[in-house]
Every structure is written in structure tokens, then in C-alpha cells.
Backbone as XML, in Angstrom:
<?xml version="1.0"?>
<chain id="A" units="angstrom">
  <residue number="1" name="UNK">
    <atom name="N" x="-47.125" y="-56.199" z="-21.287"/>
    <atom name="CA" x="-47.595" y="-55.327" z="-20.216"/>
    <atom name="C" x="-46.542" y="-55.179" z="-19.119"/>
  </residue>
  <residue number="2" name="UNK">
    <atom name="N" x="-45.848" y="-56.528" z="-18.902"/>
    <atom name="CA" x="-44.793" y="-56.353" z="-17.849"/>
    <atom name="C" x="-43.704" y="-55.294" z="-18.237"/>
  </residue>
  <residue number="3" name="UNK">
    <atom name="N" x="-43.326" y="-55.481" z="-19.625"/>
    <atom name="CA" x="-42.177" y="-54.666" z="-19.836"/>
    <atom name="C" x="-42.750" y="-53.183" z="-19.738"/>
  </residue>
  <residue number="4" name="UNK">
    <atom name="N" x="-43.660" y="-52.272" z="-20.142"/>
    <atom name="CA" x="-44.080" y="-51.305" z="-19.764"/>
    <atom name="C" x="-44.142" y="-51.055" z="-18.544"/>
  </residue>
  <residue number="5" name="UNK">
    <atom name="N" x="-44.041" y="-51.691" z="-17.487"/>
    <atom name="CA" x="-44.681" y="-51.629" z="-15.815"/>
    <atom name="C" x="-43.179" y="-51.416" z="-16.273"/>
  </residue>
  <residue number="6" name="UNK">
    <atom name="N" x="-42.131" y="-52.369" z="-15.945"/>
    <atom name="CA" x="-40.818" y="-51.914" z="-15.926"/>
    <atom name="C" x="-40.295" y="-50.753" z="-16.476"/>
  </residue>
  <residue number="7" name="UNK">
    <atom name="N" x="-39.987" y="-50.371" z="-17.701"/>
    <atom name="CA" x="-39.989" y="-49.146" z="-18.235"/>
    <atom name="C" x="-40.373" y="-48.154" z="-17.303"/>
  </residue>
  <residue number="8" name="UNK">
    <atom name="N" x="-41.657" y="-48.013" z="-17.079"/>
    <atom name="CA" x="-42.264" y="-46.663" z="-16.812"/>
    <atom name="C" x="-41.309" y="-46.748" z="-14.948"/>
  </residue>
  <residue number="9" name="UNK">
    <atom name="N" x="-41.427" y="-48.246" z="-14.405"/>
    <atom name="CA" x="-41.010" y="-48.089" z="-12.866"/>
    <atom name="C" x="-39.236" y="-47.073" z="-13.005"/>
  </residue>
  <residue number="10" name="UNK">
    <atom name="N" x="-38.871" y="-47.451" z="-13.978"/>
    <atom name="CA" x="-37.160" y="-47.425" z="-14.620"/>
    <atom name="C" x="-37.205" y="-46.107" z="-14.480"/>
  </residue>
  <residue number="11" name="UNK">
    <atom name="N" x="-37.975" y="-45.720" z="-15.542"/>
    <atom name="CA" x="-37.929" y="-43.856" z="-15.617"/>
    <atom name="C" x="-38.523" y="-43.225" z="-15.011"/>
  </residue>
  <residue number="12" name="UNK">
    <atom name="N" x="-39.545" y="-43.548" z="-13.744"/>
    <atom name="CA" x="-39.587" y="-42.370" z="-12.397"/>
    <atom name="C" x="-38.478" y="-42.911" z="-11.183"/>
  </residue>
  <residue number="13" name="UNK">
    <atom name="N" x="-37.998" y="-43.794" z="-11.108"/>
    <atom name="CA" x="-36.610" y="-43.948" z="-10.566"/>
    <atom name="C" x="-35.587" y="-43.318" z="-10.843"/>
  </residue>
  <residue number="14" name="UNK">
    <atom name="N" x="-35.325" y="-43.103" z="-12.540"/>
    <atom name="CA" x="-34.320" y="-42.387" z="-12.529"/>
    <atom name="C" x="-34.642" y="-40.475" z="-12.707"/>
  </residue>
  <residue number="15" name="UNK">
    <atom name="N" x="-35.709" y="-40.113" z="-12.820"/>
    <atom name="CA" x="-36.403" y="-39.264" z="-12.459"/>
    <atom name="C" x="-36.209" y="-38.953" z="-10.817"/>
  </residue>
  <residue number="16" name="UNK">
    <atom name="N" x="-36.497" y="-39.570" z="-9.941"/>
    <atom name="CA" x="-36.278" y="-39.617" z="-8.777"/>
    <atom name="C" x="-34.923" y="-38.749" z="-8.551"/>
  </residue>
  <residue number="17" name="UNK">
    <atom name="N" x="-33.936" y="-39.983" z="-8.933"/>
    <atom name="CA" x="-32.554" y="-39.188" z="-8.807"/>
    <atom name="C" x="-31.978" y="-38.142" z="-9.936"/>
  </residue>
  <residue number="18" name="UNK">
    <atom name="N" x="-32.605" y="-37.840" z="-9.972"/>
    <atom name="CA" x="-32.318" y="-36.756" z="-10.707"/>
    <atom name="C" x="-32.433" y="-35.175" z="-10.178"/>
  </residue>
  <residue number="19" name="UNK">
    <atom name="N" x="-33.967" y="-35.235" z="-9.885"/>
    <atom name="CA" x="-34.226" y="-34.311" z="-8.880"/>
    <atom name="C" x="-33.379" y="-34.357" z="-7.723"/>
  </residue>
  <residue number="20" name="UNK">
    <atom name="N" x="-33.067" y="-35.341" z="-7.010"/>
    <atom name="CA" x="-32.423" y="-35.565" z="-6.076"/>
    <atom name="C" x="-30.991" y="-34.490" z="-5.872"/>
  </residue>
  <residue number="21" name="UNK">
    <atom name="N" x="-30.705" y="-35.082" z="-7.328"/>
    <atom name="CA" x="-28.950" y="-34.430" z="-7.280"/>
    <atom name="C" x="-29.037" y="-33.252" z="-7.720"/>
  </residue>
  <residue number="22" name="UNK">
    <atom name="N" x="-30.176" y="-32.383" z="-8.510"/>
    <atom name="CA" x="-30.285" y="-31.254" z="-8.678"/>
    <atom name="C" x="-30.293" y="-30.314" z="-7.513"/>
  </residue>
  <residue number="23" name="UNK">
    <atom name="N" x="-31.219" y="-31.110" z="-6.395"/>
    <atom name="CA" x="-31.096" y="-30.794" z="-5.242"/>
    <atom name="C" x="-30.203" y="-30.268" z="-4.273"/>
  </residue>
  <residue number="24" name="UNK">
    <atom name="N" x="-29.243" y="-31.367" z="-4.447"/>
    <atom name="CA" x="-28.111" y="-31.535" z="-3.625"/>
    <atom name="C" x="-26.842" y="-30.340" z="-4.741"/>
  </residue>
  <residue number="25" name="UNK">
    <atom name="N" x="-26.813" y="-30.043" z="-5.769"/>
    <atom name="CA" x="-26.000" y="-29.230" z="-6.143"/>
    <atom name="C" x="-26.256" y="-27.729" z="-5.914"/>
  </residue>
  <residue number="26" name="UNK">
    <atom name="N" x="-27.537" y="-27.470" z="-6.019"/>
    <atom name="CA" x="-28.319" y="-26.092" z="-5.815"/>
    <atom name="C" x="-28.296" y="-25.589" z="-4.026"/>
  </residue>
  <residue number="27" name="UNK">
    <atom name="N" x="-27.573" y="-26.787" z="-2.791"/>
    <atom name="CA" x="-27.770" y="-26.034" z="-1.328"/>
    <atom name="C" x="-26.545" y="-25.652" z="-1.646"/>
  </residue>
  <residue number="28" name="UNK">
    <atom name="N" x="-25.394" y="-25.848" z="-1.846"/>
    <atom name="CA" x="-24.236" y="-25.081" z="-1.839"/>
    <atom name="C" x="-23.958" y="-23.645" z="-2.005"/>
  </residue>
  <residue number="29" name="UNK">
    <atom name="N" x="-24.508" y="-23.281" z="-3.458"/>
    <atom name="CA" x="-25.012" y="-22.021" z="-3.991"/>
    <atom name="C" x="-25.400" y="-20.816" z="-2.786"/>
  </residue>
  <residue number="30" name="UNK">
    <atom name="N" x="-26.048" y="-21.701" z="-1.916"/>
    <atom name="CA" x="-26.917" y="-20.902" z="-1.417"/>
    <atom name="C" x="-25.583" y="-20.077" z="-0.241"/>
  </residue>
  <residue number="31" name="UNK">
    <atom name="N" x="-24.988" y="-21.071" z="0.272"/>
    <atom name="CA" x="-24.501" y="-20.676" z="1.344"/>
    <atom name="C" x="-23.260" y="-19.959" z="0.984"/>
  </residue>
  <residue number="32" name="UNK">
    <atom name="N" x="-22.579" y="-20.187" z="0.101"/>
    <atom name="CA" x="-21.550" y="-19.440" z="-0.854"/>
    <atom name="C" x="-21.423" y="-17.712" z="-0.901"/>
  </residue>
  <residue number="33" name="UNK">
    <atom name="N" x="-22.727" y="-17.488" z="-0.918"/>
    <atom name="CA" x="-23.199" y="-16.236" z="-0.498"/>
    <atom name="C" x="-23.090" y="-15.296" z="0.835"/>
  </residue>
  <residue number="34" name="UNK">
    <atom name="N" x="-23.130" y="-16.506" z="1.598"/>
    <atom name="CA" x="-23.009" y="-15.914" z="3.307"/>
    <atom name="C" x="-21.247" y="-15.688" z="4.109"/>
  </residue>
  <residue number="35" name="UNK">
    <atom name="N" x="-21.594" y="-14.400" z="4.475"/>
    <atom name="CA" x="-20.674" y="-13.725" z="4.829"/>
    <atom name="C" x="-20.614" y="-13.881" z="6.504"/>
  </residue>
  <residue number="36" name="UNK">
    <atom name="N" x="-19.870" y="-13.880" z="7.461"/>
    <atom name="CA" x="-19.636" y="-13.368" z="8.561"/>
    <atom name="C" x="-19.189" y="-12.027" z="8.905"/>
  </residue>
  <residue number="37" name="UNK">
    <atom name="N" x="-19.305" y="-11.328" z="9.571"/>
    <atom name="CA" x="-19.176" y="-10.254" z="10.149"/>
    <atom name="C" x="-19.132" y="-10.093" z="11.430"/>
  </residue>
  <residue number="38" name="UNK">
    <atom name="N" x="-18.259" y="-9.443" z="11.937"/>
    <atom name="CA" x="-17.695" y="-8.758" z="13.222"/>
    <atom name="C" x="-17.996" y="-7.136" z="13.203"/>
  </residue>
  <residue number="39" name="UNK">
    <atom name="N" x="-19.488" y="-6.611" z="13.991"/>
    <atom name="CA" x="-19.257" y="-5.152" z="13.490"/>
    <atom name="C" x="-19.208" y="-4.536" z="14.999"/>
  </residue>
  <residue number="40" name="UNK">
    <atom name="N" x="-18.525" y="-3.235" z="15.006"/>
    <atom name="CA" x="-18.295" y="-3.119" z="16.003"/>
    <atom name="C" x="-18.905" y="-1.883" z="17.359"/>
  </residue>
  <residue number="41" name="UNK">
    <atom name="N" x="-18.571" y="-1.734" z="18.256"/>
    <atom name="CA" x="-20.070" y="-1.001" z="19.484"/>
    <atom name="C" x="-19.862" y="0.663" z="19.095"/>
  </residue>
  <residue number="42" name="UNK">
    <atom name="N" x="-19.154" y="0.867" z="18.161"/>
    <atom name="CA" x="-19.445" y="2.130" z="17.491"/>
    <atom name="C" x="-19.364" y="2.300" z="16.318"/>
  </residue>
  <residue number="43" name="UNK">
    <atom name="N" x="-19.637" y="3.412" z="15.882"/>
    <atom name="CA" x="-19.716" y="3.705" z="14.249"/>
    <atom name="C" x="-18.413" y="4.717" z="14.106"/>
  </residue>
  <residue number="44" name="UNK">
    <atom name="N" x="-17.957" y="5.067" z="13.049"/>
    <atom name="CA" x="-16.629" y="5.420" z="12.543"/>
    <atom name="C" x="-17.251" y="6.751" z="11.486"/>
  </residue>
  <residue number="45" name="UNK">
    <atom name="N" x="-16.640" y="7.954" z="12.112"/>
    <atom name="CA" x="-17.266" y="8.889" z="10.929"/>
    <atom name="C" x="-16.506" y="8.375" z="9.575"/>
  </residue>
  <residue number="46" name="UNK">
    <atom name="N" x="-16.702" y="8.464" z="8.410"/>
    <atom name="CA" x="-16.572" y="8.032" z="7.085"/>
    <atom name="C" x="-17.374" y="8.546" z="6.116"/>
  </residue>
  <residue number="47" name="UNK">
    <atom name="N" x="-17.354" y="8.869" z="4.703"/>
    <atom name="CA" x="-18.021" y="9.611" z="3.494"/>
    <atom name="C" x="-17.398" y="8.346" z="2.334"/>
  </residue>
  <residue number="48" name="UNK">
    <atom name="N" x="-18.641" y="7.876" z="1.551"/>
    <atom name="CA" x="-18.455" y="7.291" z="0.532"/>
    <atom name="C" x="-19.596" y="7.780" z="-0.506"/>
  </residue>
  <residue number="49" name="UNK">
    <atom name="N" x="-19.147" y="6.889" z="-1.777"/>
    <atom name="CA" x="-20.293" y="6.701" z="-2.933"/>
    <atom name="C" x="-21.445" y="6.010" z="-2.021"/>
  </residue>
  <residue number="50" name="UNK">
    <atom name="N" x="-21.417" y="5.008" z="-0.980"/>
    <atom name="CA" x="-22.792" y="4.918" z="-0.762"/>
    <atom name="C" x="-23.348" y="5.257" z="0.658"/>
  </residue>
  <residue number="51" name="UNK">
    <atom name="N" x="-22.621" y="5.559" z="1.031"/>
    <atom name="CA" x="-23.028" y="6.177" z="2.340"/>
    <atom name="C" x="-21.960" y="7.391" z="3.109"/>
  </residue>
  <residue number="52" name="UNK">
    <atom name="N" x="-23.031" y="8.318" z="3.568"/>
    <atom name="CA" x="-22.320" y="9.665" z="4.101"/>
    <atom name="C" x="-22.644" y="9.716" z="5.955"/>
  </residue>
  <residue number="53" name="UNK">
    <atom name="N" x="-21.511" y="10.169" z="6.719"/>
    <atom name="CA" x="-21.848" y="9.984" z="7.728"/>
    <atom name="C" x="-21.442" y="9.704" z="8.833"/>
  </residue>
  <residue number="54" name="UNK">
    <atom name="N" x="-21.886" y="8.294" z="9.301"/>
    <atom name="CA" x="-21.108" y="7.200" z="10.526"/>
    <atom name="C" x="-21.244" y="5.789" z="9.602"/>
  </residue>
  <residue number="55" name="UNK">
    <atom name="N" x="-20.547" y="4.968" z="9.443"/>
    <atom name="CA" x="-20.304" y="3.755" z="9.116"/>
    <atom name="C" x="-19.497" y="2.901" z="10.445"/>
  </residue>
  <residue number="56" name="UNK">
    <atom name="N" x="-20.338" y="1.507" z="9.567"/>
    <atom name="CA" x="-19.926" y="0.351" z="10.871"/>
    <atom name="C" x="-18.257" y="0.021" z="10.877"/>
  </residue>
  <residue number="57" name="UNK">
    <atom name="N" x="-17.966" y="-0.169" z="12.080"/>
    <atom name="CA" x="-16.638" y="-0.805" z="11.770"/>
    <atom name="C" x="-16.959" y="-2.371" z="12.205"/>
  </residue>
  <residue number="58" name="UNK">
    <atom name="N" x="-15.379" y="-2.894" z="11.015"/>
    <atom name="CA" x="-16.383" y="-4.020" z="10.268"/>
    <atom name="C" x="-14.483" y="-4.726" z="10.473"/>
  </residue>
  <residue number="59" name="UNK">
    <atom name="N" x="-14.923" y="-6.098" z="10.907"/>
    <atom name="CA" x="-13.735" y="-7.274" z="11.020"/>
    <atom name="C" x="-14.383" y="-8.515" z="10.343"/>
  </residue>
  <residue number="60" name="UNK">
    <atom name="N" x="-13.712" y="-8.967" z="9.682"/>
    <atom name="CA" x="-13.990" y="-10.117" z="8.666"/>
    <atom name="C" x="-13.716" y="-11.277" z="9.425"/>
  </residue>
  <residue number="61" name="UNK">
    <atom name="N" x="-12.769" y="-11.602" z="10.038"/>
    <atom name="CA" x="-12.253" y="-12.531" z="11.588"/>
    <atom name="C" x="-11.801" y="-12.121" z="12.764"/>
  </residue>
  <residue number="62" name="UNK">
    <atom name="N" x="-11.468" y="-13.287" z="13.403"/>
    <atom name="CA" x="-11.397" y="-12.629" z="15.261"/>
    <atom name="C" x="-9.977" y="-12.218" z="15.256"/>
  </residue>
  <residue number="63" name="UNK">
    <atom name="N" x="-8.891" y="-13.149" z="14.400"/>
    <atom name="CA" x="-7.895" y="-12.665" z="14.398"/>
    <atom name="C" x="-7.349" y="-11.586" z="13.542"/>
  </residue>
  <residue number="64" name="UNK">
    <atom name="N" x="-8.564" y="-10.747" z="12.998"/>
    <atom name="CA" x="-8.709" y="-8.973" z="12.723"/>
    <atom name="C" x="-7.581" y="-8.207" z="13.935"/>
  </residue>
  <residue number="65" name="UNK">
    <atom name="N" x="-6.553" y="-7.701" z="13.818"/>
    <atom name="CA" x="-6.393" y="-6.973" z="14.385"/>
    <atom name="C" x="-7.008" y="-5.362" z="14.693"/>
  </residue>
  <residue number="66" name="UNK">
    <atom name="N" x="-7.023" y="-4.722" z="13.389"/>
    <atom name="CA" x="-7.570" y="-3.300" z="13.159"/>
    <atom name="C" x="-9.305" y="-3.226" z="12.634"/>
  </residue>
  <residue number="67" name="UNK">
    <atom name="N" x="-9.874" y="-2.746" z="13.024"/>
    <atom name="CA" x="-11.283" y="-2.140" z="12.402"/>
    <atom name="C" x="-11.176" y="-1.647" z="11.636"/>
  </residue>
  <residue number="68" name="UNK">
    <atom name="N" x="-11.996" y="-1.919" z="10.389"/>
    <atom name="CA" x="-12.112" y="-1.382" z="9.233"/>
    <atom name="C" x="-13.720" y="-1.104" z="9.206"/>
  </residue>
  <residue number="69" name="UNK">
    <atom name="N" x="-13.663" y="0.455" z="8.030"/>
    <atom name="CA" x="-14.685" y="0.788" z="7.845"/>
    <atom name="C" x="-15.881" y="0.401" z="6.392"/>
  </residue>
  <residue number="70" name="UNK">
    <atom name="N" x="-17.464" y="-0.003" z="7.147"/>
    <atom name="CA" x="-17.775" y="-0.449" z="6.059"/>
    <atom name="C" x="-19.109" y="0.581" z="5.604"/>
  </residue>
  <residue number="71" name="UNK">
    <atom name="N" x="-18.691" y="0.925" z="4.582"/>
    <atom name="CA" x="-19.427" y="2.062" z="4.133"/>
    <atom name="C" x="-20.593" y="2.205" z="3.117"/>
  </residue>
  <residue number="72" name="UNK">
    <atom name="N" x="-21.203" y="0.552" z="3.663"/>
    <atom name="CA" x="-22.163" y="0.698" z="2.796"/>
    <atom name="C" x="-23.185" y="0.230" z="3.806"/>
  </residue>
  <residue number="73" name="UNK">
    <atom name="N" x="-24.576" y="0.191" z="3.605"/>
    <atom name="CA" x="-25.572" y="-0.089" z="5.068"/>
    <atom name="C" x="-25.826" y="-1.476" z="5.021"/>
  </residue>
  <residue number="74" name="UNK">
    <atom name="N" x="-26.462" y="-2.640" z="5.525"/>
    <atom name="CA" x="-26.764" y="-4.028" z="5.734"/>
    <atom name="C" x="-27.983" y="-3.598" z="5.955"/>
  </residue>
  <residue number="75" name="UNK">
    <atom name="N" x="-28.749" y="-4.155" z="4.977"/>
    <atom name="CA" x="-30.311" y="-4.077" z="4.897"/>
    <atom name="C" x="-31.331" y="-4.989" z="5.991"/>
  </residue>
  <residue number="76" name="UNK">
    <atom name="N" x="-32.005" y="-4.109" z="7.158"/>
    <atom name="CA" x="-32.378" y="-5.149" z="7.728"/>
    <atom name="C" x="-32.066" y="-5.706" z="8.948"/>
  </residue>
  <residue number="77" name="UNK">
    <atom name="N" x="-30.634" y="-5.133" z="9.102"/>
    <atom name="CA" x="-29.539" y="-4.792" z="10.257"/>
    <atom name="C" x="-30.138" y="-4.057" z="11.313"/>
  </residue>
  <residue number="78" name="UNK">
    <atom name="N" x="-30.717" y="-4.071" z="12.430"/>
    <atom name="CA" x="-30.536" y="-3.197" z="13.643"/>
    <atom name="C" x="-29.781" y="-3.130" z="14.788"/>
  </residue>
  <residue number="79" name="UNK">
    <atom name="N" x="-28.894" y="-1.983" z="14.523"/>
    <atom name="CA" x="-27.619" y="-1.565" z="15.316"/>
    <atom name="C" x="-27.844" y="-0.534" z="16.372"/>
  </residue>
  <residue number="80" name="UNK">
    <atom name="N" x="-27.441" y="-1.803" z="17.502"/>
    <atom name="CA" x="-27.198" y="-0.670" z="18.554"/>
    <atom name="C" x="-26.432" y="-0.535" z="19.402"/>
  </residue>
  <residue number="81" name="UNK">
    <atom name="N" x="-25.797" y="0.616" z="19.438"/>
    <atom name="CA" x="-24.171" y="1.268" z="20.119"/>
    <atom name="C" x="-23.853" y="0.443" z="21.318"/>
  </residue>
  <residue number="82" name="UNK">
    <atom name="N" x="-22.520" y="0.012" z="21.381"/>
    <atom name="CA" x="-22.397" y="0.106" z="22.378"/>
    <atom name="C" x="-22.192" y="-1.897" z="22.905"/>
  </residue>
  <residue number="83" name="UNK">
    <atom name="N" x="-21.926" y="-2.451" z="21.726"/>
    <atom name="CA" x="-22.750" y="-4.261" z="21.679"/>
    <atom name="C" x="-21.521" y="-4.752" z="20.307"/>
  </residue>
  <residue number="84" name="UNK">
    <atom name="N" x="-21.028" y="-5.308" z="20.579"/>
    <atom name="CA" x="-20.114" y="-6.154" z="19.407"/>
    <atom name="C" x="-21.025" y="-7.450" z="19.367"/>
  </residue>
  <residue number="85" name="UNK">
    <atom name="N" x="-21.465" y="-6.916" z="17.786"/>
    <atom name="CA" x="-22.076" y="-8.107" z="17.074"/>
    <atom name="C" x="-21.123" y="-8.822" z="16.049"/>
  </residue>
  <residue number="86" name="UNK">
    <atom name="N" x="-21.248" y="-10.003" z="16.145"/>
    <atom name="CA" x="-21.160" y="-11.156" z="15.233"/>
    <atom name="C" x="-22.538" y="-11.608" z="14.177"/>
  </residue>
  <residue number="87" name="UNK">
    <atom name="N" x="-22.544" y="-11.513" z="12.880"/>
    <atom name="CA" x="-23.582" y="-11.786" z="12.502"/>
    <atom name="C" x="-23.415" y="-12.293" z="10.938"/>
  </residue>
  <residue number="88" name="UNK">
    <atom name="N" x="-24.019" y="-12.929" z="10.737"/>
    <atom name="CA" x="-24.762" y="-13.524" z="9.027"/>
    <atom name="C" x="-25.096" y="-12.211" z="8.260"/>
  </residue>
  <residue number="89" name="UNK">
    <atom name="N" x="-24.272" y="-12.048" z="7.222"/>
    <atom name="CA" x="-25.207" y="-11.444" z="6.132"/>
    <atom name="C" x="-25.256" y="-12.077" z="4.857"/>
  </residue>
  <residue number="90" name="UNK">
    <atom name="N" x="-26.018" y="-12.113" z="3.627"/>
    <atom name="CA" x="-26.128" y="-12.926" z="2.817"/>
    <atom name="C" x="-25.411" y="-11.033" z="1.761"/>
  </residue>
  <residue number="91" name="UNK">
    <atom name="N" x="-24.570" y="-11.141" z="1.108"/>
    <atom name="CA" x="-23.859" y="-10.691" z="-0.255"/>
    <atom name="C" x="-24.383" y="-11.440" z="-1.304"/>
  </residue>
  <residue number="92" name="UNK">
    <atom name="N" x="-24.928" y="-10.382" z="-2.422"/>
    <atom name="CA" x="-25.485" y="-10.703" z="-3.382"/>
    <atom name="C" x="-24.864" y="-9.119" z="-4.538"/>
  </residue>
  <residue number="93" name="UNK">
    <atom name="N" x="-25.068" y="-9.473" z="-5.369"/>
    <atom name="CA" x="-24.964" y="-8.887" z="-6.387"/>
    <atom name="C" x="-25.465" y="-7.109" z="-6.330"/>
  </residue>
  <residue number="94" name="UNK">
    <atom name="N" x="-24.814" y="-6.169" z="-6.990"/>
    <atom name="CA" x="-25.826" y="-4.616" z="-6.668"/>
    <atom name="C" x="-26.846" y="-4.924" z="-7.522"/>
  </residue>
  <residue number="95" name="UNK">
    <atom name="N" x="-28.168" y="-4.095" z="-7.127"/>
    <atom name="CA" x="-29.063" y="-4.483" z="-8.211"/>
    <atom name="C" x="-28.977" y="-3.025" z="-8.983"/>
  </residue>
  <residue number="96" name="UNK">
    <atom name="N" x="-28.543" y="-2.145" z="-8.463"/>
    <atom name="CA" x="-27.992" y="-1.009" z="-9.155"/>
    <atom name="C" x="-25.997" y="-0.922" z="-9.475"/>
  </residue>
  <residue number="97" name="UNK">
    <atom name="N" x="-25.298" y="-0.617" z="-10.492"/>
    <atom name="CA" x="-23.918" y="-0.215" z="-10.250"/>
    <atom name="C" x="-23.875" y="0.640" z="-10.020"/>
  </residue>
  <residue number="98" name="UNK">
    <atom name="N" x="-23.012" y="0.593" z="-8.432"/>
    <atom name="CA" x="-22.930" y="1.767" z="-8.555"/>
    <atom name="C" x="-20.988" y="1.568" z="-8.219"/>
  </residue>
  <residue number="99" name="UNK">
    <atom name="N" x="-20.624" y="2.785" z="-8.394"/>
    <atom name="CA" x="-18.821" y="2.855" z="-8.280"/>
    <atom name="C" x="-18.574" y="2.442" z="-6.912"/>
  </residue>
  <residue number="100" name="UNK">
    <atom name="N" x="-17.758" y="1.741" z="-6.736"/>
    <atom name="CA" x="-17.019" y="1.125" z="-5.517"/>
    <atom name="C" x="-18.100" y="-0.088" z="-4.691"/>
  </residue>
  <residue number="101" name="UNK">
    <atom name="N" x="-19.247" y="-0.100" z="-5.071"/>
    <atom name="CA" x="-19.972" y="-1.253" z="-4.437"/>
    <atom name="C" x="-20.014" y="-2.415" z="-5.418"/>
  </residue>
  <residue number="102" name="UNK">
    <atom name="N" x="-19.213" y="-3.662" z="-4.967"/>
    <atom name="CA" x="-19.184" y="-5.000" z="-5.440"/>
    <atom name="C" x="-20.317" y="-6.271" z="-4.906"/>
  </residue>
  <residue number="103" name="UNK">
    <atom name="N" x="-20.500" y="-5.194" z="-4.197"/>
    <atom name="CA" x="-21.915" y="-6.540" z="-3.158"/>
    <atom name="C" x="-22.732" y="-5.377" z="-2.567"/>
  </residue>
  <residue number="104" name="UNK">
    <atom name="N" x="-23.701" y="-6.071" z="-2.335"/>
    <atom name="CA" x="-24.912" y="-5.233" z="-1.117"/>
    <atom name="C" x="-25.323" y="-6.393" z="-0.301"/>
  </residue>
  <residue number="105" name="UNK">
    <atom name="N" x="-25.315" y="-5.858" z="1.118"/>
    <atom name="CA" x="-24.767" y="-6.619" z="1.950"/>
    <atom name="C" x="-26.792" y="-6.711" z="2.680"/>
  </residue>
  <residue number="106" name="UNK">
    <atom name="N" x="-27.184" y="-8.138" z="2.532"/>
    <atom name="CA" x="-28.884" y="-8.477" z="3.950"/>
    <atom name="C" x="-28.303" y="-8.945" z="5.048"/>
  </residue>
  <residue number="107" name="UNK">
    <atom name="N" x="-29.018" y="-8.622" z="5.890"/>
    <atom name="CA" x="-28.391" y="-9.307" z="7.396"/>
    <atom name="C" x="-29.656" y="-10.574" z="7.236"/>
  </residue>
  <residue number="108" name="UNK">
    <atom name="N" x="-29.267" y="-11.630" z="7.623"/>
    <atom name="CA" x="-29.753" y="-13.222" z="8.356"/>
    <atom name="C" x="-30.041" y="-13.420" z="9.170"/>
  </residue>
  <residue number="109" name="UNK">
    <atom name="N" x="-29.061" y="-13.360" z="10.159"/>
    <atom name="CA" x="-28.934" y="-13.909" z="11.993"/>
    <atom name="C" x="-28.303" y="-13.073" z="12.703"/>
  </residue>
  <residue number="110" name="UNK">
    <atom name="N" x="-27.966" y="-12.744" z="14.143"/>
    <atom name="CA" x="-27.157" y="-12.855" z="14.581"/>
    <atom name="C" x="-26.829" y="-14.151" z="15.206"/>
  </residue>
  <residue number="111" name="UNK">
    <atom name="N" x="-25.419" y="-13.813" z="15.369"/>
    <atom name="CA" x="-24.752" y="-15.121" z="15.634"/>
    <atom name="C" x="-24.360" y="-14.956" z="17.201"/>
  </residue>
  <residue number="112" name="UNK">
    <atom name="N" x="-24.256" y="-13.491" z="17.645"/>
    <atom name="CA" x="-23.786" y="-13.013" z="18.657"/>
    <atom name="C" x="-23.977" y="-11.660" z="19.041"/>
  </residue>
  <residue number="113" name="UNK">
    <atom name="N" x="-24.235" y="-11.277" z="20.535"/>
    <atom name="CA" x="-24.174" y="-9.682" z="20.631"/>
    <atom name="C" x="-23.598" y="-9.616" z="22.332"/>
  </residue>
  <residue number="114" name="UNK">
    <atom name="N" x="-23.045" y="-8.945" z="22.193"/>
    <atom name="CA" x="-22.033" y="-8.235" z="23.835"/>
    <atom name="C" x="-21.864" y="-7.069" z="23.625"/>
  </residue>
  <residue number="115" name="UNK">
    <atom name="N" x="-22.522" y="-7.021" z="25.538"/>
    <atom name="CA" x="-21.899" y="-5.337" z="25.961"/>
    <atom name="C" x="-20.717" y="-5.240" z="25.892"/>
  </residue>
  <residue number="116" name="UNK">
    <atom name="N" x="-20.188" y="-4.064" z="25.328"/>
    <atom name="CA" x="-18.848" y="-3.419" z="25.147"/>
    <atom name="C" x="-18.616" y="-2.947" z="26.257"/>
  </residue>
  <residue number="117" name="UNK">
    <atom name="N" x="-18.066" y="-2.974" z="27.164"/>
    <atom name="CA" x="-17.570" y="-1.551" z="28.224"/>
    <atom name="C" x="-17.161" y="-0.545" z="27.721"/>
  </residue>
  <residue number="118" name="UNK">
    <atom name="N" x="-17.449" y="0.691" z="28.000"/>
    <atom name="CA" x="-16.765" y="1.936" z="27.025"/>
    <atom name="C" x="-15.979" y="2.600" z="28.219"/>
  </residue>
</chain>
């Protein structure tokens, strides 16, 4: 009877860690995904495959010198003129292909927002 009590204590222990480390390999994943963004207190006329129009201008870091245009929308995003945001978006996969889009971009957080002086 003892050796069964042992046994069975053995294998939800190592059960235990198991889950454990499944755990611990699967938060990484998550964040791998998350992007920063610098977008900026105006929009940039621009025409693409996924968007026609005004697009954000878009800095990947602070030491960005030039604005670049990003011409696809951030789902979820509310932009308003005039405010340099810093913000979280999570990049994931298109759930459609379409030509020139490698990601589709959710917004998360902001991380930051300032009046621009114009």
C-alpha cells in the first residue's frame, strides 16, 4: 500500500512540473508578438493594397529619424490629430493574404500620448 501512496505521490509531482514548464515556455510566445510604435499627430496622404487615403506615420524607435508611412489600419486604435502616441500593438498573422501585408497590426495599450504643437 505504501509503495502505491508513493508512486501515485511521484507522478502528480512530476505532473506538477510539467504543467509548470509548459507554462513557463508558452508566456514568451505571447510577447514575441508585441510591437512598439511611435505614430505620429498627423496622417500622411498615401494609397496602398490595404488602405486608400491618409495613413499613420509610423517610427519603430525614438532614434527614428524620418516618419514613415503605415498603410495598413491598427484595429481598435483611436487616433486623434494632433498627439504623438507611443503604443502596444500585438502583430499577428493576415487572416486573409493579401499582397504586401505581412502582419495585421491590434492595438493593446497606450504607452504614451502628447500634445504636438503645430
Amino acid at each position: 500500500m505504501k509503495s502505491k501512496t508513493l508512486i501515485l505521490t511521484g507522478f502528480l509531482a512530476l505532473s506538477s512540473l510539467a504543467v509548470s514548464a509548459q507554462k513557463k515556455t508558452k508566456a514568451p510566445k505571447a510577447k514575441a508578438n508585441l510591437k512598439t510604435f511611435i505614430i505620429g499627430p498627423k496622417k500622411s496622404p498615401c494609397m496602398s493594397i490595404n488602405q486608400r487615403g491618409d495613413c499613420y506615420e509610423l517610427k519603430t524607435s525614438k532614434s527614428q529619424k524620418e516618419w514613415d508611412n503605415l498603410s495598413q489600419p491598427i484595429k481598435g486604435f483611436n487616433y486623434t490629430p494632433g498627439y504623438e502616441y507611443v503604443i502596444q500593438v500585438r502583430a499577428d498573422k493576415p487572416k486573409e493574404q493579401l499582397e504586401g501585408a505581412k502582419e495585421e497590426y491590434t492595438f493593446v495599450k497606450t504607452v504614451s500620448k502628447k500634445k504636438v504643437k503645430s
